[in-house]
C-alpha positions in Angstrom: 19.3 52.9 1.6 15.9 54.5 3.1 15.2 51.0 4.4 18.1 50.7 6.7 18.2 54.1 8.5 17.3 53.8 12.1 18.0 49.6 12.2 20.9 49.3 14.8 23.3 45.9 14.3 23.1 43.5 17.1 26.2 43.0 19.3 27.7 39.7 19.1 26.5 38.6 22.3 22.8 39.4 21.2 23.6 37.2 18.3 25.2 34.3 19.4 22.2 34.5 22.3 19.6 34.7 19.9 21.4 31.9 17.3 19.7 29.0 18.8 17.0 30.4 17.6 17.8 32.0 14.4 19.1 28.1 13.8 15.6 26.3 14.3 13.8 29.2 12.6 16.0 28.4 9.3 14.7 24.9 9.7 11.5 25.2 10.4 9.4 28.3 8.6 6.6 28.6 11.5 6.2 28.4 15.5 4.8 24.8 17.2 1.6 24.4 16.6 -0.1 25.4 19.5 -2.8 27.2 17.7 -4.9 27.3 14.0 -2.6 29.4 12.5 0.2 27.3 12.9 -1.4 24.2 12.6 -1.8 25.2 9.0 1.1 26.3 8.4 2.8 22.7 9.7 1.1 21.6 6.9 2.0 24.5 4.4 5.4 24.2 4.6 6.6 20.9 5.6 7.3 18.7 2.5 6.9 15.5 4.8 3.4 16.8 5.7 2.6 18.7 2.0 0.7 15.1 1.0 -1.9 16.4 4.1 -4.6 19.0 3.7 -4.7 21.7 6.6 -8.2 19.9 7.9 -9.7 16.5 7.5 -13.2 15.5 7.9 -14.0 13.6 11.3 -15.3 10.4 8.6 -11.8 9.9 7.8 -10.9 9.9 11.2 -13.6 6.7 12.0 -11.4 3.3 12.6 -15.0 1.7 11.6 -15.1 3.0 8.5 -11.6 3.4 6.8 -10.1 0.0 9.3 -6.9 2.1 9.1 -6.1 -0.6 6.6 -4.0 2.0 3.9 -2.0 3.5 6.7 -1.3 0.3 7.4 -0.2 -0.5 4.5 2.4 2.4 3.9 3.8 1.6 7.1 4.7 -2.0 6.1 6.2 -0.1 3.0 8.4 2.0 5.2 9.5 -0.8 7.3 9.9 -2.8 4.3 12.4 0.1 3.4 14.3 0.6 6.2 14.7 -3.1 7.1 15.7 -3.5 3.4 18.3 -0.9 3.7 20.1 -2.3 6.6 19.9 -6.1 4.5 22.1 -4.6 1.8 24.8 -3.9 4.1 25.3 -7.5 4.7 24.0 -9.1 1.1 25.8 -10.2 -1.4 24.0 -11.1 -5.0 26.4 -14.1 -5.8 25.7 -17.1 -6.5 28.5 -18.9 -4.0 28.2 -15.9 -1.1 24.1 -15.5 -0.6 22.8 -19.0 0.7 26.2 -18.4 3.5 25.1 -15.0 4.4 21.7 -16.3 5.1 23.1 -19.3 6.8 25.6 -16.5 8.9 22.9 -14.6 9.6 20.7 -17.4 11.2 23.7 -18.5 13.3 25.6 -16.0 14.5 24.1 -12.8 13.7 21.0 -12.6 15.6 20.3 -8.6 14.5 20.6 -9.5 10.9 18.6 -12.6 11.4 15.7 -10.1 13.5 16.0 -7.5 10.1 15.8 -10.6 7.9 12.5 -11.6 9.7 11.0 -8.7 10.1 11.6 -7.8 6.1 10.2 -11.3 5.0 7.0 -11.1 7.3 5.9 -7.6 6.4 6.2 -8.5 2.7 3.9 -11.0 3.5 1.4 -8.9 5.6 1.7 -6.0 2.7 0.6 -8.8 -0.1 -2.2 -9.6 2.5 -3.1 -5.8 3.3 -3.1 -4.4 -0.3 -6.0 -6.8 -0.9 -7.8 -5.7 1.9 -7.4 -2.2 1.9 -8.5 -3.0 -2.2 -11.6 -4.6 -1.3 -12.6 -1.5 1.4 -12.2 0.9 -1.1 -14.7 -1.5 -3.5 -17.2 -1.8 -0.4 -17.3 1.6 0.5 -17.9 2.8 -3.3 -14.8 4.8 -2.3 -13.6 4.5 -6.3 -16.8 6.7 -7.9 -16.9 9.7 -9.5 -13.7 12.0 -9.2 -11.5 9.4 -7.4 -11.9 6.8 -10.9 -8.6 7.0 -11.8 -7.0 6.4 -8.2 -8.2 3.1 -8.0 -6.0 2.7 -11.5 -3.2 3.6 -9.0 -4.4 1.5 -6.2 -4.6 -1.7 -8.6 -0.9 -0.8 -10.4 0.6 -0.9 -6.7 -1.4 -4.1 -6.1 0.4 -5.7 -9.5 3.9 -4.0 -7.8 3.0 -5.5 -4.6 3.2 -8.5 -6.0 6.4 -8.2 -8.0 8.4 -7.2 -5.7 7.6 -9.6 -3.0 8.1 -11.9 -6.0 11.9 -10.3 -6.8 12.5 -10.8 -3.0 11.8 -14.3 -3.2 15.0 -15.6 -5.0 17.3 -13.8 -3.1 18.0 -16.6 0.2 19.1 -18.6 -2.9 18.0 -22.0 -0.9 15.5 -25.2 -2.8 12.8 -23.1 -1.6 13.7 -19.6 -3.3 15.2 -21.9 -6.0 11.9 -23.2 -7.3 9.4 -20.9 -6.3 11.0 -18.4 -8.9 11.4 -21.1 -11.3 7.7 -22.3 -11.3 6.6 -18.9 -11.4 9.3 -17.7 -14.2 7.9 -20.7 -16.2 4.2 -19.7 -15.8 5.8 -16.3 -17.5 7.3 -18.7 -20.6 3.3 -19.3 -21.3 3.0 -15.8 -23.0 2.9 -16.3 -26.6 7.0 -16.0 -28.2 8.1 -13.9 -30.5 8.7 -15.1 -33.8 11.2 -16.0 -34.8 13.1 -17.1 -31.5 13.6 -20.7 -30.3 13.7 -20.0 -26.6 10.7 -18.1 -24.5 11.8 -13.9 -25.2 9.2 -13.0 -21.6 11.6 -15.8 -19.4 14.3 -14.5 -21.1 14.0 -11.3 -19.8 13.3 -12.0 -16.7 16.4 -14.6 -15.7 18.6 -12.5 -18.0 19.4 -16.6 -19.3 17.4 -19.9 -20.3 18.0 -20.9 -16.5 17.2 -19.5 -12.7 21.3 -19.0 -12.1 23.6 -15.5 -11.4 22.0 -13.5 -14.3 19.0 -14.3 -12.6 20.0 -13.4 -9.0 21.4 -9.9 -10.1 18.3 -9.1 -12.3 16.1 -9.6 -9.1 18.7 -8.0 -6.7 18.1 -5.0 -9.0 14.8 -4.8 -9.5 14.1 -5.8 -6.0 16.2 -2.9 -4.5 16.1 -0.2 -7.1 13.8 0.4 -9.7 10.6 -1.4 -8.2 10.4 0.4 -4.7 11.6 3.8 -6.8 8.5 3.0 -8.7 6.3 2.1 -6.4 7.6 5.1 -3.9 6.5 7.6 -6.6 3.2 5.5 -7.0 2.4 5.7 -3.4 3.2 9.4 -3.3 0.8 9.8 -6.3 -2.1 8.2 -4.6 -1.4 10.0 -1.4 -1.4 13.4 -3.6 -4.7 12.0 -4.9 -6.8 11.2 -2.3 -5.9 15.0 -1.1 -6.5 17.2 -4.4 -10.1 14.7 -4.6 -11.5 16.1 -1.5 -10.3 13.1 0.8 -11.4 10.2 1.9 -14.9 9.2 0.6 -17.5 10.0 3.4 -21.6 10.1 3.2 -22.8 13.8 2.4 -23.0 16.0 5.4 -26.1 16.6 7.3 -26.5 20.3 7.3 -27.8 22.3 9.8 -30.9 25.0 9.5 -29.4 28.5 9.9 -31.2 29.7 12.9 -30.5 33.3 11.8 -33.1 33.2 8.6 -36.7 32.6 8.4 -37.6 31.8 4.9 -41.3 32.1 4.5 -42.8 29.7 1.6 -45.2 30.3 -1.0 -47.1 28.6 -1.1 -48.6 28.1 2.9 -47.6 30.5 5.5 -45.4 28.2 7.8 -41.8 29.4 8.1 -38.9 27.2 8.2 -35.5 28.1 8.7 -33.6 25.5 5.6 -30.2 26.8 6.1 -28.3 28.9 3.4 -25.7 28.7 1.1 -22.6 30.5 1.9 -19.0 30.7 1.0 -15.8 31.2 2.7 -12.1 32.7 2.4 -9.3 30.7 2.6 -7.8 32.5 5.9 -11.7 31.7 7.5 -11.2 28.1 7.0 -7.6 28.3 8.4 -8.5 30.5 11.1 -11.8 28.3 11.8 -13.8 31.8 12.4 -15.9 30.7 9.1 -20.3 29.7 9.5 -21.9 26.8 8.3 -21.2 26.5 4.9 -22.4 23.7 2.4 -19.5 21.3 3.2 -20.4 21.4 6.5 -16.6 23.1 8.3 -18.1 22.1 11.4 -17.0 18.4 10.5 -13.8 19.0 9.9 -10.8 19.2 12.5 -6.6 20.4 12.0 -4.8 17.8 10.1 -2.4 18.7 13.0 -2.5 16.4 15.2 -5.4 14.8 14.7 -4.9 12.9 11.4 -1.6 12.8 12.1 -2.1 11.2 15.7 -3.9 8.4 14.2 -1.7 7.6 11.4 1.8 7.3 14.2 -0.9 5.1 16.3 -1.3 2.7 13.3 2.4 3.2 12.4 3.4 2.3 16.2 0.5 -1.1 16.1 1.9 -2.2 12.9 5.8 -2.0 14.2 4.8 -3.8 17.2 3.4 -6.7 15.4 5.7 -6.9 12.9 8.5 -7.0 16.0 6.4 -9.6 17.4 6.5 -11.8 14.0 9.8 -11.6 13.9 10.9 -13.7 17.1 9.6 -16.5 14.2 12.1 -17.1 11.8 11.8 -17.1 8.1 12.2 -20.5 6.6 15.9 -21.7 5.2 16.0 -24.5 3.6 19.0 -26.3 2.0 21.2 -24.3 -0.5 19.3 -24.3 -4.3 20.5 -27.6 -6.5 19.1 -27.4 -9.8 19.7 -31.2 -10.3 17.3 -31.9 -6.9 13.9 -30.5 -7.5 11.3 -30.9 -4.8 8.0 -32.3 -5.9 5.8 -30.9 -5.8 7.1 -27.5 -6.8 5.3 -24.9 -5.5 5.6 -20.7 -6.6 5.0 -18.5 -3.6 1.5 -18.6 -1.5 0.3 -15.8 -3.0 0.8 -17.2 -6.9 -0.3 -20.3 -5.7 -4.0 -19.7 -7.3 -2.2 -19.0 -10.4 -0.4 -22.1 -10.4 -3.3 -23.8 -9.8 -5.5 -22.2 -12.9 -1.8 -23.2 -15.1 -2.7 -26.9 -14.0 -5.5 -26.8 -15.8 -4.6 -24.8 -19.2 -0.8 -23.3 -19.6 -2.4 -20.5 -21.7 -5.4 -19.5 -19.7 -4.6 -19.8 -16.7 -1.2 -18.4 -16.9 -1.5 -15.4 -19.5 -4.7 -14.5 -20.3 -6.7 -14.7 -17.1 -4.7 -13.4 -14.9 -4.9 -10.4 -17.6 -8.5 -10.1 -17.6 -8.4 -10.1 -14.2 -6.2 -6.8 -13.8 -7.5 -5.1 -16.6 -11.3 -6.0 -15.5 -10.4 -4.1 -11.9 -9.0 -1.0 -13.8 -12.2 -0.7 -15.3 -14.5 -1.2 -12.4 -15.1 3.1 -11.8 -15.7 3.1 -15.5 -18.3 0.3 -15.8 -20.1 1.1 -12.7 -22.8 3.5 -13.6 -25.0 3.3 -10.8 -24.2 6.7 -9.0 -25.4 6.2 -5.3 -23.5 4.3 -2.4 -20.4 6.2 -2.5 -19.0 6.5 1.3 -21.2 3.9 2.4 -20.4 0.3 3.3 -22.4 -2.2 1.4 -24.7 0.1 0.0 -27.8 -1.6 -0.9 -28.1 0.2 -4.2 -24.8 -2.5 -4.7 -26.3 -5.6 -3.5 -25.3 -7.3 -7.2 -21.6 -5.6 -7.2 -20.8 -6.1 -4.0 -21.5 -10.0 -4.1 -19.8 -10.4 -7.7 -16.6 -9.0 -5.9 -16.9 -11.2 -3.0 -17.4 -14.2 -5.3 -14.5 -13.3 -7.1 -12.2 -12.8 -3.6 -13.4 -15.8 -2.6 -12.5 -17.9 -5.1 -9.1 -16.7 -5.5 -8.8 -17.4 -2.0 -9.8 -21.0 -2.6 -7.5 -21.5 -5.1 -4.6 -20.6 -2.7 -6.1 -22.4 -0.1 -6.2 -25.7 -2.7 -2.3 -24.6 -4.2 -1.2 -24.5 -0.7 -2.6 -28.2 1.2 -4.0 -30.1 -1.2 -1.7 -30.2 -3.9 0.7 -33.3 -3.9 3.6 -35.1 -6.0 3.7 -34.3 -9.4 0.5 -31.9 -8.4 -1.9 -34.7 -7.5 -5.0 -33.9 -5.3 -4.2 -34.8 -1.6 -6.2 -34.7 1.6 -3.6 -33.0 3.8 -5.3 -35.0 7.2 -4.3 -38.1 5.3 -1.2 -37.0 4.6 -0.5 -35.5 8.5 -1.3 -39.6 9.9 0.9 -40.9 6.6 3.8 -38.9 8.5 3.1 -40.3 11.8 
């Protein structure tokens, strides 16, 4: 009872004054972040924030060097979120109700047609941006030493990328949705059977049925709307985590400056030099930013608040913006899906389309077990590359011979979609797309 003598109740008219206040400070454990205390604090105890350390080096700040290419790609996640959100409200997963609602939504509902567009174009620029923001990390060396298995992350959210922009693709439930899916379902039937089974177990699973019908459409719906982008949420969360607990982004060493405050004489001549010194630091130092030179160089390294978190609602605001502009074009509707009228060629969606192509050539090999070599061979990248120098550092020239392997690699795939998408014809013959353009006309 000690603790209580001499503490005098408030009247009700201090309370309710002061409850306002009490009220925001239930919400929010610190003051605004006008100075370095509470800047780290923000951090501390926000769980939005939690993912961010209390400083960031100035490197990670650079638009040269990181392209603001992964921030860009979580935003397309978000919007891919939200705008899929507000979808569900008007979609239905039937077979006789989807191909109306899209046909509803293009004529008469011009805020569900904008949501509809602005969902299929940032799947599209996600697909696109994964890849790039892959291939900066691989430039930059940004996948060595402590940050190995984060790149095991990064390449499990490409393959997730890809699936569920793949899920999505059935759901307008038109010719084009209608095929795509069942091109790239059957390109799924070339994995080996089971024994013992006379049809394809792998197709199986994925149509929920022999054919591309309702099974089908609710199996997608699902994993379109639930279990992939719960997956991929936690994934994304996990590599955000990551990049934080493995000292940030990947940056050149620091440049240290000399300590002016200590001559060091050498031995060995009688010049003096002033090398700089090792030092440590408390925790409340770094906070407070009262600490001295240390090895990893505190001077380089500025609040999370608002710094980082300026840049990333810049790129966040930039990526809206363009993905608002994309959606004044619509996203394509053809006519409702006939399984008895299939277009020819058929074609799976642009971004398989250098898988189809490799199937054209062998079923086996270019459907199953390259495209597995291929996944499995970037997994193993940090582990295979022993050559310990370049890391932070675009095109390093300790990485002449890795750098253009990659590119080579990029490069071809691109090919492939380039040759999947305009010079494939009937019955997947080679065409000349010019030829075919005056043909036309």
């Amino acid at each position: 009872m000690a603790e209580f003598k001499g503490k005098k109740r408030e009247s009700w008219g201090e309370y309710l004054a002061n409850l306002p206040s009490l009220f925001v400070r239930s919400i929010f454990r610190h003051n605004y972040p006008n100075n370095d205390v509470d800047r780290s604090e923000i951090v501390f105890k926000n769980f939005f924030l939690h993912f961010h350390p209390v400083k960031c080096h100035k490197h990670s700040l650079d638009p040269f060097y990181t392209l603001g290419l992964g921030t860009i790609t979580a935003s397309l996640f978000l919007l891919l979120t939200f705008t899929g959100v507000v979808l569900m409200f008007f979609y239905i997963p039937a077979e006789d109700r989807a191909y109306d609602i899209m046909k509803d939504w293009q004529d008469t509902t011009p805020f569900a047609m904008m949501y509809r567009n602005m969902h299929r174009w940032s799947a599209h620029l996600m697909v696109l941006f994964v890849f790039l923001h892959m291939s900066r990390v691989f430039y930059t060396g940004s996948y060595k030493g402590m940050r190995r298995f984060n790149w095991v992350i990064g390449v499990s959210l490409m393959v997730l990328t890809l699936i569920l922009s793949f899920t999505g693709y059935l759901l307008p439930w038109d010719q084009l949705a209608f095929w795509a899916i069942t091109v790239g379902t059957n390109i799924a039937g070339y994995v080996p059977n089971l024994p013992g089974f006379e049809y394809n177990v792998n197709r199986v699973m994925l149509l929920a049925s022999t054919i591309v019908g309702q099974d089908a459409l609710i199996r997608f719906y699902v994993l379109h709307v639930a279990l992939l982008p719960l997956i991929t949420g936690v994934l994304i969360g996990v590599h955000f985590w990551r990049i934080r607990k493995d000292g940030g982004l990947s940056r050149p060493p620091d440049k240290f400056r000399p300590d002016p405050y200590r001559v060091v004489q050498r031995s060995d001549t009688k010049e003096s030099f002033a090398p700089g010194v090792k030092r440590t630091y408390g925790l409340m130092e770094l906070v407070r930013g009262t600490c001295p030179t240390v090895d990893k160089g505190p001077y380089n390294f500025v609040f999370t608040w608002p710094h980082l978190l300026r840049a990333e609602l810049l790129v966040f605001l930039l990526t809206t913006a363009v993905v608002l502009l994309l959606s004044f074009i619509d996203a394509p509707l053809e006519e409702p899906a006939n399984p008895s009228k299939p277009p020819n060629p058929s074609k799976a969606p642009w971004y398989f389309l250098g898988l189809q192509e490799m199937v054209a050539y062998n079923a086996f090999w270019g459907g199953v077990a390259i495209p597995s070599f291929i996944v499995l061979g970037l997994m193993a990248i940090p582990y295979l590359d022993r050559n310990p120098h370049g890391e932070g550092y675009w095109f390093h020239r300790s990485r002449y011979l890795a750098i253009f392997l990659y590119t080579a690699f990029m490069t071809w795939q691109g090919l492939l979609i380039v040759i999947g998408t305009y010079f494939r014809g009937a019955n997947w013959g080679w065409i000349w797309p010019w030829t075919e353009s005056f043909a036309r006309h």
